[in-house]
C-alpha positions as CSV (number, residue, x, y, z in Angstrom):
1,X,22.3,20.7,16.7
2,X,19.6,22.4,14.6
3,X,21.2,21.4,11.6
4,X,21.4,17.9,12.3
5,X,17.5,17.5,12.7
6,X,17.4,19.6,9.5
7,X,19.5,17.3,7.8
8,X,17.9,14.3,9.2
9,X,13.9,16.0,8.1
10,X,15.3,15.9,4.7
11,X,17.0,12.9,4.4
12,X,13.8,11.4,5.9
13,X,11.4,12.9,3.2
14,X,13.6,11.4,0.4
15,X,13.2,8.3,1.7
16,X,9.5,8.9,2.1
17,X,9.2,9.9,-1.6
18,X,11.5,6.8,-2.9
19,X,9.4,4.4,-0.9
20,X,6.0,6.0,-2.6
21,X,7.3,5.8,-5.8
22,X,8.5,2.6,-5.4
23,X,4.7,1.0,-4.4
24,X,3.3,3.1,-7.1
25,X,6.0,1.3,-9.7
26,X,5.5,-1.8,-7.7
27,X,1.4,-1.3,-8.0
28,X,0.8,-0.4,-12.0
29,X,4.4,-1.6,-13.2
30,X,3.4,-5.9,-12.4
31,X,-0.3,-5.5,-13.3
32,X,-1.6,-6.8,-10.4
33,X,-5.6,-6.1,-11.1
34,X,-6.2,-9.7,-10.9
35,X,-4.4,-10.3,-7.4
36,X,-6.3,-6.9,-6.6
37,X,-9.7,-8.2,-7.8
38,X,-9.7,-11.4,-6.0
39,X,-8.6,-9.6,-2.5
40,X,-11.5,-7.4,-3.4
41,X,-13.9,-10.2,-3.7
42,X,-12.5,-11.6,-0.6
43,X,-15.5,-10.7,1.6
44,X,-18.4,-12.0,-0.6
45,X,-16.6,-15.2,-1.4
46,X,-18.5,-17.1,2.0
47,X,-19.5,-20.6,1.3
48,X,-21.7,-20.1,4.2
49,X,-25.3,-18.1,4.3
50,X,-25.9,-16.3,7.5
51,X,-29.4,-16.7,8.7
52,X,-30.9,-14.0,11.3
53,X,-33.5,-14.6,13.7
């Protein structure tokens, strides 16, 4: 039985280490600064000015 969660451990860590490598292709490969830059400006883009008091 030991070797079955063993097996499984590694099997799971593979998979970990393909799905990180495939964001990090998925990330710099497309070039998506631009999507990344307007998300970024996301919060300062309100139409609307907040007055206090």
């Amino acid at each position: 039985m030991d070797t079955l969660f063993d097996n499984a451990s590694s099997v799971m860590t593979v998979i970990s280490f393909i799905t990180f490598a495939g964001i990090l292709w998925w990330v710099y490969v497309h070039r998506k600064a631009t999507d990344f830059t307007a998300a970024a400006n996301l919060p300062f883009d309100d139409d609307e000015e907040v007055h206090h008091g």
